[in-house]
FIVO-403082 format. One record per residue (C-alpha): residue in three letters; x, y, z. Coordinates in steps of 0.05 Angstrom, whole numbers, plus 5000, padded with zeros to 4 digits. Layout:
N
alaXYZ
...
//
This chain:
694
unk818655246549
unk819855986570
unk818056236502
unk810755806516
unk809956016584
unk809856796564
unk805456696509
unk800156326552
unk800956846598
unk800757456546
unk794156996518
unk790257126589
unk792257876606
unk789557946528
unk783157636538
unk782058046607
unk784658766578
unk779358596508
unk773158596555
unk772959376552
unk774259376478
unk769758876469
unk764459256496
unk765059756449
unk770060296436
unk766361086433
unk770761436372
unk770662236379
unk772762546317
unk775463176333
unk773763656273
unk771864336306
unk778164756296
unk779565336250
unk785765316204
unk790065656156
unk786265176096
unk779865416087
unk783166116095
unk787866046037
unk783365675991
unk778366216007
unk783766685984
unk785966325927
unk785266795861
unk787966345815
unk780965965818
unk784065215821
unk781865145888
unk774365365880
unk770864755878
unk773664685950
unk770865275973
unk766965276039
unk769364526051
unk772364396128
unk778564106128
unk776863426153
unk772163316093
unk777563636035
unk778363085982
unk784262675985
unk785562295924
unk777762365913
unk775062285971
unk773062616038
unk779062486089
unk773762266136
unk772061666090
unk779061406096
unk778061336171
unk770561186157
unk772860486127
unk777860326174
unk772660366231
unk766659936197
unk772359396193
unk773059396265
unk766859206316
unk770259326369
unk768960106359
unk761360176374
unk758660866370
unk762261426331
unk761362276344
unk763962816303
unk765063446342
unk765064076290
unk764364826302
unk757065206288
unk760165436217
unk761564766191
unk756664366218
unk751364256156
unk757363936117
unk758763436180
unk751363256185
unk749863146105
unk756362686111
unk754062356168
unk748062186140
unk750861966079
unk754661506123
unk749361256159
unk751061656218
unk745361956275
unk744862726266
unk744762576340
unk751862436328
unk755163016298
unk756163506356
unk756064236351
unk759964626388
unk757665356371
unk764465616353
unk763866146287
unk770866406289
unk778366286323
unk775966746384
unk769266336398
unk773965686396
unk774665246459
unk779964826457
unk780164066434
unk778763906511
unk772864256518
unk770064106449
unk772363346482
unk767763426551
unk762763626502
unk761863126468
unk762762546518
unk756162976549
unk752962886489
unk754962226483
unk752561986552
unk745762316528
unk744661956467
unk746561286494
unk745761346570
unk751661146596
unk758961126589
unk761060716639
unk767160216626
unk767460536552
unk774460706518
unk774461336482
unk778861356414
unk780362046401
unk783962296330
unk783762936292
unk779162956239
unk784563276193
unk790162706200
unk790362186151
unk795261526142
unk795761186078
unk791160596068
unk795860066093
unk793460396161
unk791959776199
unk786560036262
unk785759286280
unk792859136290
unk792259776341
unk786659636372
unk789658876382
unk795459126407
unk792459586461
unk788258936475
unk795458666499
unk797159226536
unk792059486570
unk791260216592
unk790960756543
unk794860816472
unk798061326428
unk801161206357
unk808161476346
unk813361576290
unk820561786277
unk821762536283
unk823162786207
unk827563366190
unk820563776173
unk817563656247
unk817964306289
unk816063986364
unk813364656368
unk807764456333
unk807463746358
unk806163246406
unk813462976423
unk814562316457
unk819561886493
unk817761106489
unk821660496522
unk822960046462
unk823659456493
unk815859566528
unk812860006488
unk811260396550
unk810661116540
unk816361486582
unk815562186575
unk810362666543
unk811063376512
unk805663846475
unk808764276436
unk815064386469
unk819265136459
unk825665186451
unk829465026512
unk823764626542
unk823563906567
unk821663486508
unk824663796453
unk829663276441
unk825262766444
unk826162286385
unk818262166375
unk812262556351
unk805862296363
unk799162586322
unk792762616358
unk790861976367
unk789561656432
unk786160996457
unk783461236526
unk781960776586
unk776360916628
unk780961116696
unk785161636640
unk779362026607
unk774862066667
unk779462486697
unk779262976637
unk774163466664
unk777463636738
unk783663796690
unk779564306646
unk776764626702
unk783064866719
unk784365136653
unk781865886628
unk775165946595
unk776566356545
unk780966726495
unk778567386529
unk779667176603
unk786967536611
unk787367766532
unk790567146510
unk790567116440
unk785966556407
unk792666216371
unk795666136447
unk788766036486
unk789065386435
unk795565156447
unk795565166513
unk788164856516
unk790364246469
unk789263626471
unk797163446488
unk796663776548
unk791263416576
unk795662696555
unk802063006583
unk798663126643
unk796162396651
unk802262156642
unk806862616694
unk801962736742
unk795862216736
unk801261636732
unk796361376679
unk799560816640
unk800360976559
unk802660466509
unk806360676445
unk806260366378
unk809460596321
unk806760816253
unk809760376200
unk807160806138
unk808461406114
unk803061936159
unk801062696135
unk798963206185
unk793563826168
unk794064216230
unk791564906253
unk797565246223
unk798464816161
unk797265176093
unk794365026026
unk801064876007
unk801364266058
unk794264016027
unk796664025960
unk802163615975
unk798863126014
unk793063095959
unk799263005908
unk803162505948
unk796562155973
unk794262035903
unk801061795885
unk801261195930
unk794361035912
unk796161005836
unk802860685848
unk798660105888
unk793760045815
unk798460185761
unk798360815722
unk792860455684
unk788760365739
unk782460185730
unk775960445771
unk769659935783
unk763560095822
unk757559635842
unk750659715838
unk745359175873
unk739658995857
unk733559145893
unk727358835926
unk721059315959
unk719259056022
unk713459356040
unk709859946020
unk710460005942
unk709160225890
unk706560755937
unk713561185928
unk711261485865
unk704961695902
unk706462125959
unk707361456006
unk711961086040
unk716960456032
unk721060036057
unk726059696012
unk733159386015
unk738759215962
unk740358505953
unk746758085927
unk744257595888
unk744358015820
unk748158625812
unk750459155756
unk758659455752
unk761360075714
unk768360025701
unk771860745675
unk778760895659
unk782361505629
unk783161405557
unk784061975501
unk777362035481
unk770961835505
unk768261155482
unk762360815512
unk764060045497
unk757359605480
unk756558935521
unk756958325478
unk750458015508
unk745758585519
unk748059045459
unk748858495394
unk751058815335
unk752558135304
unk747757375296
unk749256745261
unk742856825220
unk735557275209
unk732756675255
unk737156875300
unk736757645308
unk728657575306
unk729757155370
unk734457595403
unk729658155384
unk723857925421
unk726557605479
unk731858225496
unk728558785463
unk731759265421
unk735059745472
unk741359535506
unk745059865561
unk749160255516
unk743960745522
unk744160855601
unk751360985585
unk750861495542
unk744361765573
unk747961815645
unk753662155615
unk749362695579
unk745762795654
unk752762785693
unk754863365640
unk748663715649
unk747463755724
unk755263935733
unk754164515691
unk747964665730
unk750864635797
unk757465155777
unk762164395780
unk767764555733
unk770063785710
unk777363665698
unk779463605621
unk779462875624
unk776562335581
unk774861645592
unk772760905572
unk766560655599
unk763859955601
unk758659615633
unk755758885666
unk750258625699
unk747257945719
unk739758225739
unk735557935699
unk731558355649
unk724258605656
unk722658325731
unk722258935759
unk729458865796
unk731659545782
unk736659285732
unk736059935694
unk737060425757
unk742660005776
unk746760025707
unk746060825713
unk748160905779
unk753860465773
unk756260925717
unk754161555757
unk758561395816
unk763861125769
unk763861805744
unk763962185812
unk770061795832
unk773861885765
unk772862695768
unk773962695844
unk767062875861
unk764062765939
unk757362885974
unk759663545973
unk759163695903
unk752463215895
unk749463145958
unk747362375975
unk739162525985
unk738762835914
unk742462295886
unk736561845862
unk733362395829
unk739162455784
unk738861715776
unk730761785764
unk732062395717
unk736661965666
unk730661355666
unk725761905651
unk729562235603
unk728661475564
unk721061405577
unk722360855635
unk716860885681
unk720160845748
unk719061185816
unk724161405871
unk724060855925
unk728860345878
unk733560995868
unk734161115935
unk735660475965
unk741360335908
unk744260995927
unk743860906004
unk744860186008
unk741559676058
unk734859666085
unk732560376084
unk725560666098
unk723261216064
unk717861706060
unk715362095996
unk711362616031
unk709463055976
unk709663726019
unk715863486047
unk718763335976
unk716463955949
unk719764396002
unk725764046004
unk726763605932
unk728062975965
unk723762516014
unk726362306077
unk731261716072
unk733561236130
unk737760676127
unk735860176185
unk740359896234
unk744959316228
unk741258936276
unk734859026240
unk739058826178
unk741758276219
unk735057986232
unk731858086161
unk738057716139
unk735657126171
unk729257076146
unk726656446094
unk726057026047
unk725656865970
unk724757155905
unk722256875841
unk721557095768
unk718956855704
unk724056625651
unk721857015593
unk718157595629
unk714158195588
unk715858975590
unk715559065668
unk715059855658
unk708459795626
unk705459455688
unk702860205727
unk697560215682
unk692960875692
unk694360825768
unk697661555757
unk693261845718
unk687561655766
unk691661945831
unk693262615798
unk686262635785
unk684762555861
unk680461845859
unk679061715929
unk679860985912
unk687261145899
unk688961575943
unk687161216005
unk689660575969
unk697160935969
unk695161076035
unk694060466066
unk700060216024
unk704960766057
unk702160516139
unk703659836115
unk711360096108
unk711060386175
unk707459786210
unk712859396173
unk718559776207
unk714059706275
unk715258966254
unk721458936244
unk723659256308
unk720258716344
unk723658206306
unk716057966287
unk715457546225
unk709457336239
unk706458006221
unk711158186169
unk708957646126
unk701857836135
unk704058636122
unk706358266056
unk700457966040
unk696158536057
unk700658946004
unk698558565947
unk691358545967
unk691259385965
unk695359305899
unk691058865862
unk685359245880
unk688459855850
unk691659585789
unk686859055770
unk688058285742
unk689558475672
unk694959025695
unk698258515739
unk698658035681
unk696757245695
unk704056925704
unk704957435767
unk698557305795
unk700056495777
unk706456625830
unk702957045882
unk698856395885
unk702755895883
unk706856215944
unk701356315984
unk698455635973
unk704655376006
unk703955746070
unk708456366050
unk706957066042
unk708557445966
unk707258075940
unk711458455886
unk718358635900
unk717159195846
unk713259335781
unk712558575760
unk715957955731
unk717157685802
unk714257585869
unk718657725941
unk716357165984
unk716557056061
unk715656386092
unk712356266147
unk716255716185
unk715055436246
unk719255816286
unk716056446269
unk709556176295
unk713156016352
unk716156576365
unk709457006354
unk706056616401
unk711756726457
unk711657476434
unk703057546452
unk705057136515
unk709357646537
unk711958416531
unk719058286557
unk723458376497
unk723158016427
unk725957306421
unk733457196397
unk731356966326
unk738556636316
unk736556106374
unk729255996331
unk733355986258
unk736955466291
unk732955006324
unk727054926270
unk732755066210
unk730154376176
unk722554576181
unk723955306145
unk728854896089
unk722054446080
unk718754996072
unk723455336024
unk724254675990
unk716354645974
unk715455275952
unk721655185915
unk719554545869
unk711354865863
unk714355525824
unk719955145786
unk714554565764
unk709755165738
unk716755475696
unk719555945749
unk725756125769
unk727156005845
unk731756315885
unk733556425959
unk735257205978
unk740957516003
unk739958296025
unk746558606033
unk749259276068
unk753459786045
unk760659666027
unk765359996056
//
């Protein structure tokens, strides 16, 4: 009965402490420091390190990727962190940004703190009241928030568990630091050293960097930077800096001292001496690596060594490596990508493409047993193979990606480990609907091949990417533009816009993935796709569109104009949640196109589709260069809805309260449309867009 009565009571204080967790955690990644790293592999003559040149710590490769991905992971797992910032110095902060975008991440995000060098530098609490300024600009208001705070440069293992910590602190209450058992290699001098109660978990005592002598060196505890702050802790943060020196140069303290004594630490022992503030420890299970301001290359190595270790002894020494491609649908707005315009488009998992590579002693691209037959039963047999599949399997992508991967390496000064492989392929996207089944076979094996040679962002960034994906199609005659490229690299529903001047300055258009809530929303949509059985060459389907465009015909170029505003009125759309006027965006986007391309381009079965769908009620156009048709219905609740959004400007209708009061009437609808295109020989299906994984 005891034993009940404390856990109902733990229950309730959890559910009160959550409600500021629940409203959303703010993460501040601390990543503006200067260290001994970048120094030495600056320094470093032997040339092993080159290819890591110019890197910031926070972003060197761990076991082939950026240490900030490790945490990036952990915190998509977790909604109950909300907004993340990375604070970087001036010198660094172009790599922050191009992985922030890569990640999805507002530049408005990454926060610079205009520190070039050691003397220019801070302190983590004022790179800290920085950016919780910056934050309260960008989203208005703080109030109530947590902050999580860690060091861009410390990494766990991958059995870090952030949920299991942020649970815990949901227990608790008040703010939280992570602690483990002082090791014979800990100095306290260089760490955060901690007392903790271990029968409450509270925190007892508090020391930064204690000298020799000095209360806390005996503690038994260090604790990395890591903190869980509660409002009443970190609002206190900036009367506590004030008191603090400005700079380096204010009584010729040295910049390696002005840091210490301006470090975070301080600020938490502070809180917990003098503030009273109430801290919570929990302790690290796993094994945890440090790269601090003093740390060398030495340190780096062996945490890459040791990191990579424990990732191979989790796989096997055989381990395998297997990355995932989606197939794509364009939303609005194409084929205008190849044209200067602009789309919208998003990757869906309903069909999909994998590259699986392993280390092997020489290279050997293995053919698929469906798509590259070297075998039949009879003459009959490989004459119907041949005309329904073609005569080029993926075996060519392969070895076509590879030859590209070799070549733009070479171009870009990337010297590739002396390592060969085994390289296999599959995919379930059916051929010739204009799916992007090709695209997404080659970047499957491109990224397979970036994470077997321990390549990042850094080495290829993420917006030229596609290109390199484009390049290989190109390099095979497949008529293809950027858009499907693009959103297979980025992921999601992403808008993008081709702007020729901005392409040609730059090499890449300007890419956006949208919002989960926009996702959200889209996701709940009657959308549908549907594709013809035995479908024709879809890359013959552009016709002379191109020709005529280079050639400046004012017919096409304001066609690809008025197909690029459709993509941005469909964005306008999709903010306001209105499907409604999505599905006659849609519409409108196969009118332009079939003015432009003609009946005969189009080919009869697609056109059969487009009609069929839109003699049910629902909106089609082509999700790319033909063989299927994306369709939209339009249910009853979106009428509904439309009419309540002209009744009013307050803001859009909760479509998950629509979806689920006229659910059967959208199913009907589905349904109809549904038996029409499978009576007429079509294949039916019901979509599924997807976002990135993590």
């Amino acid at each position: 009965k005891g034993v009940a009565s404390k856990d109902v009571t733990m229950e309730a204080k959890t559910l009160n402490n959550q409600k500021s967790t629940n409203a959303g955690a703010i993460c501040m990644v601390l990543a503006a420091g200067f260290n001994s790293v970048e120094k030495d592999i600056a320094e470093d003559l032997s040339g092993s390190c080159s290819n890591l040149a110019g890197i910031p710590k926070a972003l060197l490769p761990v076991a082939g990727k950026p240490m900030l991905d490790y945490w990036w992971e952990t915190l998509l797992q977790n909604r109950e962190v909300s907004e993340v910032f990375i604070i970087c110095n001036a010198l660094k902060y172009k790599h922050f940004e191009r992985w922030a975008t890569f990640k999805g991440i507002g530049i408005d995000h990454v926060i610079n703190t205009g520190a070039t060098s050691p003397a220019t530098c801070r302190g983590a609490l004022r790179d800290l009241l920085l950016g919780i300024d910056k934050a309260k600009h960008v989203l208005g208001s703080l109030e109530g928030k947590d902050l999580l705070v860690f060091a861009g440069d410390h990494l766990f293992f991958k059995d870090f568990d952030l949920g299991r910590i942020l649970d815990f602190r949901g227990c608790k209450g008040g703010s939280l630091l992570l602690y483990y058992g002082r090791r014979n290699a800990d100095q306290p001098a260089k760490r955060g050293m901690c007392e903790v109660d271990r029968n409450t978990s509270k925190v007892t005592g508090f020391a930064e960097k204690p000298g020799p002598g000095e209360r806390g060196q005996q503690f038994p505890f260090v604790s990395p930077l890591f903190y869980i702050l509660e409002p009443r802790c970190w609002m206190q943060l900036a009367s506590f800096v004030a008191k603090l020196k400005t700079t380096p140069r204010d009584d010729g303290t040295d910049a390696h001292s002005f840091i210490r004594t301006n470090g975070f630490g301080n600020f938490i022992e502070y809180a917990i001496s003098n503030l009273q503030c109430e801290f919570w420890g929990m302790r690290m299970p796993g094994a945890f690596f440090l790269v601090g301001e003093t740390s060398r290359l030495e340190e780096y190595q062996l945490l890459e060594q040791t990191f990579r270790s424990h990732l191979c002894s989790e796989g096997g020494p055989s381990r395998r490596i297997t990355k995932k491609t989606y197939a794509r649908v364009g939303l609005v707005g194409n084929p205008s990508d190849g044209f200067g315009g602009k789309t919208i488009a998003a990757t869906i998992d309903n069909f999909w493409a994998t590259a699986e590579i392993w280390e092997s002693d020489e290279i050997r691209l293995l053919p698929h047993p469906l798509y590259d037959p070297s075998a039949f039963s009879s003459l009959a047999d490989l004459q119907f193979i041949g005309r329904r599949e073609g005569y080029y399997g993926g075996t060519r992508l392969l070895m076509a990606t590879c030859k590209r991967f070799q070549e733009i390496c070479t171009q870009h000064g990337i010297a590739l480990p002396r390592k060969n492989f085994t390289l296999k392929y599959d995919t379930n996207i059916p051929r010739q609907v204009g799916l992007s089944g090709s695209s997404a076979i080659c970047n499957s094996v491109f990224q397979a091949l970036m994470h077997f040679y321990g390549l990042t962002e850094e080495h290829m960034p993420l917006e030229r990417q596609p290109s390199f994906i484009l390049s290989v199609e190109q390099e095979l005659g497949i008529q293809a533009g950027l858009q499907d490229r693009v959103v297979q690299v980025y992921q999601g529903v992403v808008f993008m816009d081709f702007d020729s001047s901005y392409m040609q300055e730059h090499g890449h258009g300007t890419y956006e993935r949208l919002p989960r809530s926009d996702f959200d929303w889209l996701a709940s949509l009657p959308l549908f796709l549907a594709y013809e059985s035995d479908p024709s060459d879809s890359g013959k389907i552009h016709s002379n569109v191109k020709r005529r465009w280079e050639a400046k015909e004012p017919e096409v170029v304001e066609g690809m104009t008025q197909l690029g505003n459709l993509a941005a009125r469909g964005r306008q759309a999709i903010a306001k949640r209105d499907q409604a006027n999505l599905a006659d965006i849609m519409d409108q986007n196969f009118k332009v196109r079939r003015q432009l391309y003609g009946d005969a381009a189009l080919g009869a079965n697609n056109i059969e589709m487009i009609e069929i769908c839109q003699g049910c009620g629902a909106a089609a156009k082509f999700p790319g260069s033909g063989g299927a048709v994306l369709g939209l219905c339009r249910s009853v609740a979106s009428k509904k809805a439309t009419t309540q959004e002209e009744a009013t400007t307050e803001e859009p209708q909760n479509p998950s309260k629509n979806d689920e009061s006229h659910e059967p009437c959208m199913e009907e609808e589905l349904d109809g449309v549904r038996q029409q295109l499978e009576a007429a020989g079509y294949v039916f299906c019901r979509l599924n867009i997807v976002m990135p994984e993590s």
